[in-house]
N, C-alpha and C positions, 0 to 999 in steps of 0.2 A: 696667586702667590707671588711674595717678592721678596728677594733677598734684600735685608739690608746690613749697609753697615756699621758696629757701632764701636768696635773699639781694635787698639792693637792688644794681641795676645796680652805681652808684657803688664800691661793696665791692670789686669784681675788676677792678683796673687794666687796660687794655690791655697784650695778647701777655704776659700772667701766667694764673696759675690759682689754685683755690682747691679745698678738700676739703670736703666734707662727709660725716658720716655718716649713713645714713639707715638704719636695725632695724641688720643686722652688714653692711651693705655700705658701700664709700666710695666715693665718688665725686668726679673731677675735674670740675671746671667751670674754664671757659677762657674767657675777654673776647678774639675774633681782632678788636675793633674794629666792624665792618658787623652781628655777628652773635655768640651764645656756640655753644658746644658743650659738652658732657657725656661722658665715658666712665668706665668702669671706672680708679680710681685705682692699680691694681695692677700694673706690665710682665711681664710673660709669664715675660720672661727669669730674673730674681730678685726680684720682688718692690719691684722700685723703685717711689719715691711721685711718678707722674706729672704733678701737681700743682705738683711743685717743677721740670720739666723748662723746657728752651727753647721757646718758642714761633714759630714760624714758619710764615707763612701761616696753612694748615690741618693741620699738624703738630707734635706736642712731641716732642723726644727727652729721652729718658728718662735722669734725674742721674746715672744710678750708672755704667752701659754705654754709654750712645749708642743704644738703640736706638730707631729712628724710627716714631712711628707716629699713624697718618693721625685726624685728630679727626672725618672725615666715618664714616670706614666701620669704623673699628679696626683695619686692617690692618696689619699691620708692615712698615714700608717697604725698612727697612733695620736688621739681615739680612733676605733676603729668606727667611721661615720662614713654615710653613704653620699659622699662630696669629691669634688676632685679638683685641682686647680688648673690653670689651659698650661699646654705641654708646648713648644715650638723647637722646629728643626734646629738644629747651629751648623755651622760646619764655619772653616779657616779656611781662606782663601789669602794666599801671600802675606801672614802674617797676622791679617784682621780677621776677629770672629764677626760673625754675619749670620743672624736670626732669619726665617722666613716664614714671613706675617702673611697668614688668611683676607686676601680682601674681604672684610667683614664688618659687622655692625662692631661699634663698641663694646668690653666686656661689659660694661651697665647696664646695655641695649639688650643685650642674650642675656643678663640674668632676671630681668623683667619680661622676655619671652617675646618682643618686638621684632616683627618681621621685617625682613629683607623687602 
């Protein structure tokens, strides 16, 4: 595991989000206000850029289709589908949020089921 850094606080307005890329993965980051989150910027369904979605609570729905999903756990709220999107740590260190990435295979790697 590693923390990285990717932005200052200020950067990600509140109940907005923001992308990053980090090696071929992207990732959402999300300002809910009290605290951020992090997931997989990709929705399950087609490929929408979560980043751009609604913010609610601890939810974004996703621009393209609507679909809901949870910034705590990746679950998809709505439909209710047996999918989930990758969830990552955040935390604020003197002002920058800083995600912490699984040394892993790429998400494309693990969804094709390619081992380590």
């Amino acid at each position: 595991m590693s923390w990285i850094r990717i932005t200052e606080v200020e950067n990600i307005p509140v109940r907005e989000g923001r992308s990053v890329k980090v090696d071929r993965d992207e990732i959402a980051v999300f300002n809910l206000g009290d605290r951020f989150a992090a997931i997989e910027n990709r929705c399950p369904h087609s490929g929408g850029p979560l980043c751009d979605g609604i913010v609610s609570g601890a939810t974004v729905i996703c621009p393209l289709h609507g679909w809901k999903v949870c910034l705590d756990t990746g679950d998809i709220l709505k439909p209710q589908v047996p999918v989930r999107v990758e969830v990552y740590p955040v935390r604020v260190e003197d002002g920058v949020v800083e995600v912490d990435l699984p040394e892993r295979l790429p998400m494309e790697d693990r969804r094709r089921g390619v081992a380590a």
